[in-house]
N, C-alpha and C positions, 0 to 999 in steps of 0.2 A: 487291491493292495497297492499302497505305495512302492513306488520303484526309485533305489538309490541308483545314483547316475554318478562317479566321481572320476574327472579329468585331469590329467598330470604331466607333466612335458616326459619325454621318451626318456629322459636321463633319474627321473625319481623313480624309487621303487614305491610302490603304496601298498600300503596291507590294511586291509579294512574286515570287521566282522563284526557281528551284533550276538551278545549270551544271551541266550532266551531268557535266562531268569534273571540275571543281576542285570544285562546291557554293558557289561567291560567288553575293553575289546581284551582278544588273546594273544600275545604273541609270544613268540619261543624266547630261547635263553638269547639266542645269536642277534635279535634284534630289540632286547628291552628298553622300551623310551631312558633316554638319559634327560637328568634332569637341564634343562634351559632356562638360559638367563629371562627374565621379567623383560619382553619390548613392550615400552607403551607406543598404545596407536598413536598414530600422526593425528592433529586434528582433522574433522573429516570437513569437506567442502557443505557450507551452511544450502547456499544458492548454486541452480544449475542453469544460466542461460539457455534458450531455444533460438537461436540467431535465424533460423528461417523465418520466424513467428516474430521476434521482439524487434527487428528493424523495422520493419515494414510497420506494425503495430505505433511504434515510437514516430518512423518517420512522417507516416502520415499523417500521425495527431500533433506532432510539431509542428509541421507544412503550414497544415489548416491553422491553426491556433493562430499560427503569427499571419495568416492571411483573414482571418478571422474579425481578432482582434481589431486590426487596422479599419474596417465596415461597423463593427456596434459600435464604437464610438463619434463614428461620423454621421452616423443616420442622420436625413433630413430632419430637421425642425416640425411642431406642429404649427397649423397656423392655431391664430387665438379664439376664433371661431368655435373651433372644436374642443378644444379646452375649457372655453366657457360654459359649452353646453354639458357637459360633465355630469352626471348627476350619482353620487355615492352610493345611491340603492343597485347601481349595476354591478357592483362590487360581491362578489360572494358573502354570506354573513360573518362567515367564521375567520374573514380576514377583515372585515368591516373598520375594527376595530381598531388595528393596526394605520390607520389613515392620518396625518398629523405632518406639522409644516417642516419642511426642510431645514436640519439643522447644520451648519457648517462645523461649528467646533467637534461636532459628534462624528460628522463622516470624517475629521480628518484622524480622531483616536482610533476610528477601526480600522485604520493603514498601518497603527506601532502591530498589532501582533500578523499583520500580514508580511511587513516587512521582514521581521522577526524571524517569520517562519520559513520564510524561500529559502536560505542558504544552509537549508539543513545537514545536509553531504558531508561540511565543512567537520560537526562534530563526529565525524567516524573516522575522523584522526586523532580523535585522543584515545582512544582504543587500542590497544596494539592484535589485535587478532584481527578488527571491522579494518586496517588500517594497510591491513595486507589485502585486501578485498575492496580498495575505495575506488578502484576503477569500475568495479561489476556493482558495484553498490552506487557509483553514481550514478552510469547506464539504467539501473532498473528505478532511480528516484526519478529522473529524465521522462521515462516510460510511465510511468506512472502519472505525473503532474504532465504528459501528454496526451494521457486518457482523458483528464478530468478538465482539459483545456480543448479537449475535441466534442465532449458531452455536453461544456458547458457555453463553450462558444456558439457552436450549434444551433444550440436551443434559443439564445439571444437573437442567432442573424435571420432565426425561422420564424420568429413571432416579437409581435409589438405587443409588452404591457406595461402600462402606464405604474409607475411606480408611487408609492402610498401619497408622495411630498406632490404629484400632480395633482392628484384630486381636492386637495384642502386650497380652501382660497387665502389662507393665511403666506402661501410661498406665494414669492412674487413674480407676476406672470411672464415675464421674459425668464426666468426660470424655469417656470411648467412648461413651457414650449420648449425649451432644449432637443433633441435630438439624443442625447443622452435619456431622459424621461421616459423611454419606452423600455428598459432595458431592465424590466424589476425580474424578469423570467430568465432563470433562476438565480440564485444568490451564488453568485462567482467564488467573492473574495474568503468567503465562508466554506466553500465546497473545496479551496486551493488550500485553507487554511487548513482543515481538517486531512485534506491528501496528504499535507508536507509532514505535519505533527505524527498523524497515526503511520504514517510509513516508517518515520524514526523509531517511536514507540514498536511496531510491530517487528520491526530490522534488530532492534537491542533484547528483545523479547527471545529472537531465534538464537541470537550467537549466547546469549546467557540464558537457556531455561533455566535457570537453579537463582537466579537471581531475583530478592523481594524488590529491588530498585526499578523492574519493567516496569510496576504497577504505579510508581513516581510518573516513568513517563508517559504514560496512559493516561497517568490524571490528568499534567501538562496538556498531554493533546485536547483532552477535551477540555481544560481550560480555557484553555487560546482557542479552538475552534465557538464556544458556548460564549464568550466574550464577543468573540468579532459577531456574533450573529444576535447578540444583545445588543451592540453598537449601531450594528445596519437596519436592525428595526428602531431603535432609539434615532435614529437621523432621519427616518421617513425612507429607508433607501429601497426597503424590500419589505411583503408582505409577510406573514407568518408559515402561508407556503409555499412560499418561494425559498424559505429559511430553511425548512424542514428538510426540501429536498436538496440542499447543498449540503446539509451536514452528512444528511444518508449515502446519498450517491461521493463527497468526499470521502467519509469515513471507512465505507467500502470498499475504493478503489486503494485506500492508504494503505487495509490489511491486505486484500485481496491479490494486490500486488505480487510482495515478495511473499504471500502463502505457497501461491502458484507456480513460483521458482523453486522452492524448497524441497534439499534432496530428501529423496525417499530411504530412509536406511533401513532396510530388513531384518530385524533378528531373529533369528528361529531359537530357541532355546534347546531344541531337541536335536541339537547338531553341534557336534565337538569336532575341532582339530586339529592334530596332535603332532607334532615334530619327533620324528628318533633317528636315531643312527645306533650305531654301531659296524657288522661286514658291511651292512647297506647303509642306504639314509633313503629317507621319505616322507611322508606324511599318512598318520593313522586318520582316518576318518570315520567316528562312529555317529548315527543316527539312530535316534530311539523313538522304535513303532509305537 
């Protein structure tokens, strides 16, 4: 059998009792609930930091990222020896197809929605509820886009693969050599894209359930993430899975994020309680078996 447990500072009186058949509680004439005015709740806190857990989490994929960073992009050059001897059948099949000359105008349009997307934070000031929250709503966008800079750095500084624009002899070979050129594993810009966008979408989702405008930004996101990773394979930048896991692994970490912060509120339906005075004052508390 359940056991009712109820706690009260030493100054309230509490009268609690359960009717077997109806579930009212009883009480005499000397303490009949008076009726009380309507308080609405306060709004309740959407997000609950773990500061033991999200510094350390944040800091380090900060740290790395920006030490990170600074090594994929400088890696040695190939010589031309090895580029020449290149042969496309080493290439998986199912990315095969993805192989095609480096385009410049293309890689420079998958930078508008990446750009676009970084300073996302900014819009949880037009909000007035996210806008009382944009300190802990920066911190967990911060933490988030240093998950996805830590997974995706990573995997860059851990392995060399030759991106689609090397293997086609159409790009031109002081190009295929780059040092940049190794770096198709995994699609970055696409994985960051999709972190910043779905965090937004997923952040506007929590403070408005009741709201059909989430599913705008939902679309959004993955507009702009399905863009950019339509551009990076339109440029020769990255192959199709190298795309795939940017979108997954961003999109992931975008919800995954502030899911994980999100308070837990309980309701039990089977538990009422109730304010009276009169000689006394207290709180009725009934619970129904």
């Amino acid at each position: 059998m359940k056991k009712l447990i109820v706690v009260v500072p030493a100054f309230l009186f509490v009268f609690a009792s359960v009717h077997a058949q109806n579930d009212s509680v009883l009480l005499t004439r000397d303490t009949l609930p008076i009726q009380q005015p309507e308080i609405k709740d306060k709004p309740k806190e959407v997000y609950k930091l773990n500061l033991g857990a999200d510094i350390p989490v944040t800091a380090t994929g900060t740290l790395w990222s920006l030490y990170a960073f600074s090594q994929i992009y400088s890696k040695d050059p190939s010589d031309a020896e090895t580029i020449l001897a290149l042969d496309k059948s080493q290439v998986p099949r199912f990315d095969r197809w993805a192989i095609r000359p480096y385009n410049e105008k293309v890689d420079k349009i998958s930078y508008l929605p990446f750009y676009a997307s970084m300073p996302m934070p900014v819009f949880f000031l037009f909000d007035k509820r996210m806008r009382k929250d944009i300190a802990k709503l920066s911190f967990l966008y911060l933490e988030a886009m240093s998950v996805t800079g830590l997974l995706y750095t990573g995997s860059t500084y851990l392995t060399n693969r030759y991106r689609p624009y090397v293997w086609d002899e159409g790009t031109p070979l002081d190009y295929r050599t780059r040092g940049g050129g190794k770096n198709s594993f995994y699609a970055g810009h696409v994985a960051l894209v999709a972190t910043s966008t779905f965090f937004f979408a997923q952040v506007w989702a929590d403070y408005h359930p009741d709201s059909k405008a989430k599913w705008v930004w939902y679309g959004l996101a993955g507009a702009a993430t399905g863009a950019t990773a339509y551009w990076r394979y339109r440029g020769g930048l990255h192959f199709p899975s190298d795309i795939a896991l940017g979108v997954v692994q961003g999109t992931l970490t975008g919800i995954l994020v502030p899911k994980l912060h999100k308070t837990r509120l309980i309701k039990n339906p089977n538990l009422s309680i109730t304010p009276f005075t009169g000689l006394s004052h207290g709180l009725a508390v009934r619970y129904k078996l």
